[in-house]
C-alpha positions as a Markdown table, in Angstrom:
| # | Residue | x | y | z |
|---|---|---|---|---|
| 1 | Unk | 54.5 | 75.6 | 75.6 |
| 2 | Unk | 52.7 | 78.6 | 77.2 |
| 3 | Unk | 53.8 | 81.7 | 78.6 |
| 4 | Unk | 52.2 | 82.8 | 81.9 |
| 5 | Unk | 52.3 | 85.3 | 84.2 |
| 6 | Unk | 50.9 | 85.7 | 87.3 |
| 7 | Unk | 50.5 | 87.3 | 91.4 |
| 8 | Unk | 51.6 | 85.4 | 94.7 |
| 9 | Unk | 49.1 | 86.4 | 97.3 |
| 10 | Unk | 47.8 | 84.3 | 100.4 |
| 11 | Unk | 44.7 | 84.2 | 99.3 |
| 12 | Unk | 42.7 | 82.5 | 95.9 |
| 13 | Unk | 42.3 | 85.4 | 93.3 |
| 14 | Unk | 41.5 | 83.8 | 90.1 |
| 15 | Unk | 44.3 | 82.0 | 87.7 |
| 16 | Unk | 47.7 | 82.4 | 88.5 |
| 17 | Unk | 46.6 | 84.4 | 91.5 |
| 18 | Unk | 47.0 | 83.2 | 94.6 |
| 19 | Unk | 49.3 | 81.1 | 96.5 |
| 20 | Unk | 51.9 | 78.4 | 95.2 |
| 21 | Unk | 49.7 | 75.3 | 95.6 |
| 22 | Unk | 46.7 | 76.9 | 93.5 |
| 23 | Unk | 49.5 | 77.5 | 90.6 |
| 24 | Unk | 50.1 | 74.1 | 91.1 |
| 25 | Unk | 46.7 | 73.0 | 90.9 |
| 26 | Unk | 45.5 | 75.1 | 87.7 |
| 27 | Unk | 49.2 | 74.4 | 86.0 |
| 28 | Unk | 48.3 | 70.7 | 86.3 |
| 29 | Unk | 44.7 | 71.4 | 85.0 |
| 30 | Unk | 45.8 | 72.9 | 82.1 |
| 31 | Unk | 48.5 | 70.4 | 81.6 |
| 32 | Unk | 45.6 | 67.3 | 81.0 |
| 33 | Unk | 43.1 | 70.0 | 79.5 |
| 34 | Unk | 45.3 | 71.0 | 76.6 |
| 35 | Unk | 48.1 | 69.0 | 76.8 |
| 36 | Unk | 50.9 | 72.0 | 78.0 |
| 37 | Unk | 54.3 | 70.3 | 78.6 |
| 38 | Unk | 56.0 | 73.3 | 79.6 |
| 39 | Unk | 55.4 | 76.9 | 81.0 |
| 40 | Unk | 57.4 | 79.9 | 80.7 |
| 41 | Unk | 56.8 | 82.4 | 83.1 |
| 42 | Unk | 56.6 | 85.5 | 81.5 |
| 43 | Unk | 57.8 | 88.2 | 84.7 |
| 44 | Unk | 60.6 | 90.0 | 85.5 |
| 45 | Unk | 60.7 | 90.0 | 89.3 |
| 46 | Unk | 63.9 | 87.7 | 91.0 |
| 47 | Unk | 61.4 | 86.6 | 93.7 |
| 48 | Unk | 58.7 | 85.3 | 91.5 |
| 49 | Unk | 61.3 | 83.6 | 89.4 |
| 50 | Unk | 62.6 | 81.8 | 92.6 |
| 51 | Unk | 59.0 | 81.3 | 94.3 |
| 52 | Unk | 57.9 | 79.5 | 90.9 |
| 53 | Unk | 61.1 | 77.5 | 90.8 |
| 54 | Unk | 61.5 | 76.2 | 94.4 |
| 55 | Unk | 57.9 | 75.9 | 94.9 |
| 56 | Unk | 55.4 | 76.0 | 91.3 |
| 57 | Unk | 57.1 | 73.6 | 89.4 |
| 58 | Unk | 57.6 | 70.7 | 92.1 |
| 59 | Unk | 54.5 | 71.1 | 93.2 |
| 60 | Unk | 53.1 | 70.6 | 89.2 |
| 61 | Unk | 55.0 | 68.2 | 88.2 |
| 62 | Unk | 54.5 | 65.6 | 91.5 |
| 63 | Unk | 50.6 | 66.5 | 90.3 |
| 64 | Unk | 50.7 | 65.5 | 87.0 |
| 65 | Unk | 52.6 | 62.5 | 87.7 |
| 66 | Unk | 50.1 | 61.5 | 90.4 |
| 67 | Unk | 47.2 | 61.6 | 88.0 |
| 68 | Unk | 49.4 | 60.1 | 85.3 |
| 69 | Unk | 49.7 | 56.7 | 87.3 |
| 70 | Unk | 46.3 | 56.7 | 88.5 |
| 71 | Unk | 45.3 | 56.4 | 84.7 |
């Protein structure tokens, strides 16, 4: 498990800074770097709860089970 916490913006910032499909992207990364099985998102704000939820996590998981079955 690790807690993160992060910005939505339309453009790439960094980690856990940017748009939905770059959370994706580095939550998968560190999912096969360091074998993370779950995230807790570590914020406060209703909309980033809901963003992470509808969009985030989907978008993760359909990533790490892609790479899972190409192994």
């Amino acid at each position: 498990m690790l807690n993160i916490g992060g910005q939505f913006s339309p453009n790439e910032n960094g980690l856990l800074n940017g748009p939905p499909q770059l959370w994706a992207e580095q939550l998968a990364e560190m999912t096969f770097q360091y074998g993370t099985s779950a995230f807790i998102l570590a914020v406060d704000d209703p909309a980033t709860i809901e963003r992470f939820a509808k969009e985030v996590a989907p978008a993760t998981r359909e990533l790490v089970a892609a790479e899972r079955q190409r192994k």
